[in-house]
matplotlib code that plots the C-alpha trace (Angstrom):
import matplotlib.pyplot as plt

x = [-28.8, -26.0, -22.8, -19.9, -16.8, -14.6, -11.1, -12.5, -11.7, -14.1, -15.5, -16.7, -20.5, -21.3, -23.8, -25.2, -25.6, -28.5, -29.1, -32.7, -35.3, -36.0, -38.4, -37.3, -38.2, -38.7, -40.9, -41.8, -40.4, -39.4, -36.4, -35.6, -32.1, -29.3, -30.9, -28.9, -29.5, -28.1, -28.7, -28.9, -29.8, -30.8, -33.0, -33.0, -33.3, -33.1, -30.2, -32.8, -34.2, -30.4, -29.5, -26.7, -28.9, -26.9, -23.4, -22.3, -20.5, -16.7, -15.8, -13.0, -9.6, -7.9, -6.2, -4.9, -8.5, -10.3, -8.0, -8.3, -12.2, -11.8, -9.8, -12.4, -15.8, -16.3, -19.3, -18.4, -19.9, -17.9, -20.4, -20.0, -22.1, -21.8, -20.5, -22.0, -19.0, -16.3, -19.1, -17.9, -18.8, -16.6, -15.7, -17.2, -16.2, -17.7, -19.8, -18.4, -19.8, -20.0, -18.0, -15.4, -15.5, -14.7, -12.4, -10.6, -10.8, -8.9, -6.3, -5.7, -6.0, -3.1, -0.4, -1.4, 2.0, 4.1, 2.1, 2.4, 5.9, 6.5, 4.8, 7.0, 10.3, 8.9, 8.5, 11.9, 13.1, 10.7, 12.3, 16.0, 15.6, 13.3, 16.6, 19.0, 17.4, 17.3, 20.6, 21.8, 19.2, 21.1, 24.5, 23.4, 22.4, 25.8, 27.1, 25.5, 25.4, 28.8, 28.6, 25.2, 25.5, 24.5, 22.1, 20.1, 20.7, 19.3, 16.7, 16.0, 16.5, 13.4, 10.9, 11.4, 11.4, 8.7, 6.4, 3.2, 3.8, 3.4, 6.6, 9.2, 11.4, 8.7, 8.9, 10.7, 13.2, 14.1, 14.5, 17.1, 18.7, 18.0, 19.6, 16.7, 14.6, 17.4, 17.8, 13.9, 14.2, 16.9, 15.0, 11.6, 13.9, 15.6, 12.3, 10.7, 13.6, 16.0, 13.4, 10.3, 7.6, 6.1, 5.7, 4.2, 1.5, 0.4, -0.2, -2.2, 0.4, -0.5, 2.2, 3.4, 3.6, 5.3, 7.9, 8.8, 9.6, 11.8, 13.4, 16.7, 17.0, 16.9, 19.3, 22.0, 21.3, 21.8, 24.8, 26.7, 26.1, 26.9, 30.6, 33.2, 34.2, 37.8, 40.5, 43.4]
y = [11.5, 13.2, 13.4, 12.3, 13.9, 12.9, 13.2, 12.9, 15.9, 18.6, 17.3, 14.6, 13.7, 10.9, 8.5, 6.5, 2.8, 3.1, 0.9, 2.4, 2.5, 6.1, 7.8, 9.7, 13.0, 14.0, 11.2, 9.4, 5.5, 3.5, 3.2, 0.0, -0.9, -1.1, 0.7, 3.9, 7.9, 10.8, 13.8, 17.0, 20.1, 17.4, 15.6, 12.4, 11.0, 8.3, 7.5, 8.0, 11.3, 12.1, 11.5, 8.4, 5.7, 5.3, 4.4, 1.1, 0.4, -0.4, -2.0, -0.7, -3.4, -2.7, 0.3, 1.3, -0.4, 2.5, 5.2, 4.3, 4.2, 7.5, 9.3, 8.3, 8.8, 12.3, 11.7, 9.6, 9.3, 7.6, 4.9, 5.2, 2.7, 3.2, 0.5, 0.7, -1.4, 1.4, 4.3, 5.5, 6.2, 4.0, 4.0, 0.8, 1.9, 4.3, 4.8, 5.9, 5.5, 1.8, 3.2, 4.6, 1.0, -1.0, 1.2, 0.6, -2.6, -3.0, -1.6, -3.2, -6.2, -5.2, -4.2, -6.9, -8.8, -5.5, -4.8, -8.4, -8.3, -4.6, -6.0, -8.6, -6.7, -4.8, -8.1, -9.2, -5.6, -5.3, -9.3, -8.3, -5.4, -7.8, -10.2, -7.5, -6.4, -9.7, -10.2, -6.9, -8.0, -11.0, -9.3, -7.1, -9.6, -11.2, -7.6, -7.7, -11.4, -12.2, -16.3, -16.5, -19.6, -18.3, -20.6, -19.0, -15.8, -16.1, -18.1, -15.2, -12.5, -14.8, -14.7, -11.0, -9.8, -11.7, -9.0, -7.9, -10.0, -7.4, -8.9, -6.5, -6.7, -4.5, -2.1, 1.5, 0.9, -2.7, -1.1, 1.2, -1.7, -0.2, -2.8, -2.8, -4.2, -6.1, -8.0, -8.3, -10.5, -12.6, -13.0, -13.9, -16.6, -18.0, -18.5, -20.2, -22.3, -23.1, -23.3, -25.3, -22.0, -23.4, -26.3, -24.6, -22.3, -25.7, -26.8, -23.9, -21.7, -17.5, -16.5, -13.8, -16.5, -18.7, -16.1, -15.4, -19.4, -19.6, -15.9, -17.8, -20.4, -17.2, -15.2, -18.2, -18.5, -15.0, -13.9, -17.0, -15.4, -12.0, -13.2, -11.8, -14.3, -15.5, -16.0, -18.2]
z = [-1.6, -1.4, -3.9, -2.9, -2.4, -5.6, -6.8, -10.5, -13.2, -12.5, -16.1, -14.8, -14.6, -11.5, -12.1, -8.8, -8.2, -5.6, -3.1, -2.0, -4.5, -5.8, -8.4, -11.4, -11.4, -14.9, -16.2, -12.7, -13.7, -10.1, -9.9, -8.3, -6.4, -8.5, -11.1, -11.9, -11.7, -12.0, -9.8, -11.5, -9.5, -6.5, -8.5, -9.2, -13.0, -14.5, -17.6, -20.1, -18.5, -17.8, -21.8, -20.5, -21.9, -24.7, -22.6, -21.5, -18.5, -18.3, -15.1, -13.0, -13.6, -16.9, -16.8, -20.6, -21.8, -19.2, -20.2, -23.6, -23.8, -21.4, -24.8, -27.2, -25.9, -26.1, -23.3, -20.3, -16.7, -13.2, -11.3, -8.0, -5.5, -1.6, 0.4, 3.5, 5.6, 4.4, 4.9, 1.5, -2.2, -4.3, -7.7, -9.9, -13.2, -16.5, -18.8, -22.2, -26.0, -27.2, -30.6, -28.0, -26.0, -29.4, -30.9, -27.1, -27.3, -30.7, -29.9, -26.6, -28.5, -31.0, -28.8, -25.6, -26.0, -25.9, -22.8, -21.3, -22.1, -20.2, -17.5, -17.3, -17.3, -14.3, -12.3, -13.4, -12.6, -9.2, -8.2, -8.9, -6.3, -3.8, -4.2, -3.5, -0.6, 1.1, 0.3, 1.7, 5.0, 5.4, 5.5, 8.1, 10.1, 9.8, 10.4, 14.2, 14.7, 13.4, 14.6, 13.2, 10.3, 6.4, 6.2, 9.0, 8.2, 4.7, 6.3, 8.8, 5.8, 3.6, 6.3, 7.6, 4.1, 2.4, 0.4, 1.9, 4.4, 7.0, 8.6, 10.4, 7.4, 5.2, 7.8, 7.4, 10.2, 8.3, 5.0, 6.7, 8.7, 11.8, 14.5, 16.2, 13.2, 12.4, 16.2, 16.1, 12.8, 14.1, 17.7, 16.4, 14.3, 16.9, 19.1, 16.5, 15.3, 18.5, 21.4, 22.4, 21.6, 19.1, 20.9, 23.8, 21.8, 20.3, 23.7, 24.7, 26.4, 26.3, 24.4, 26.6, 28.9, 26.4, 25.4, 29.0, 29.2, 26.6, 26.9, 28.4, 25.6, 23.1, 24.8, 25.1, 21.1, 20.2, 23.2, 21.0, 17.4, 19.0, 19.9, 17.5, 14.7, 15.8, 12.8, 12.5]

ax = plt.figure().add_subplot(projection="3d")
ax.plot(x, y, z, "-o")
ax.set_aspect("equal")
plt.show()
């Protein structure tokens, strides 16, 4: 087995999840899959052999518990396991000192409100920017497509700029209000919402084929919302 590359302090000691079965090689116990060892020197040992017995396992998910139980335990080991989809050693959580564990645990029990409640000023803070954003999105597709209706605009603004949606109005070139991510929001809106495409994938159509058939029906859409607003 080889150790993996990590981005752990240098301090660090790695512990393995294994996936084959091994052999200590101190005191010889069979070390079955999903047992844990260290390697020291190449050699495989097991926790007790290795003197990291006596730690328990934090799983990887709470952040100010980890780093808490991290400032406390004066020894601590990272287990790693290696997924073979991703062809990678990744991190599963540590070991640290049970005392260390508790004394984390207290106090992430005494202050859990003040935490809850700083979280949620970030996802007030984090939605208030989201909501500018789409606002500012929609105004920039009136800028361009001066006839297009509110309504659709914040409609078109909503979908493009839904989070990790993938969509193009998470995409650099959106968040700048490039035109060209802004007329490829309002295009994609228009075929979906002012011509039969829908209609036709339902029925089976390729959709290269089915954009090419409605390509008229979205041009006559968008030359309209392109025309100048006329005042009285």
């Amino acid at each position: 087995m080889t150790k993996p590359k990590s981005k752990n302090r240098s301090s660090d000691i790695v512990v393995f999840q294994i996936l084959r079965d091994s052999e200590c090689a101190e005191c010889g116990e069979w070390l079955g899959k999903g047992r844990l060892l260290r390697l020291e020197n190449e050699r495989p040992l097991c926790m007790s052999c290795a003197d990291l017995a006596h730690l328990v396992f934090l799983p990887s998910g709470d952040a100010a518990l980890t780093r808490r139980a991290s400032k406390y335990s004066k020894l601590r080991a990272v287990l790693v396991r290696f997924s073979r989809n991703r062809k990678r050693y990744e991190r599963q959580g540590i070991l640290v000192e049970e005392a260390a564990l508790r004394q984390a645990e207290q106090e992430c029990l005494a202050d859990a409100d003040a935490r809850s409640r700083a979280r949620e000023r970030r996802a007030e803070r984090a939605a208030k920017l989201d909501e500018q954003y789409r606002t500012d999105f929609a105004r920039h597709v009136r800028v361009h497509f001066p006839n297009c209706p509110e309504d659709e605009a914040n409609a078109i603004a909503e979908h493009a700029c839904l989070k990790y949606s993938g969509r193009v109005g998470r995409t650099a070139a959106a968040k700048e209000f490039a035109p060209e991510a802004i007329e490829l929001a309002v295009r994609a809106h228009v075929r979906h919402t002012h011509t039969r495409y829908d209609e036709l994938l339902a029925n089976g159509w390729d959709r290269l084929d089915a954009r090419a058939e409605v390509n008229s029906d979205v041009e006559q859409v968008l030359d309209k919302w392109r025309r100048p607003l006329e005042h009285s």
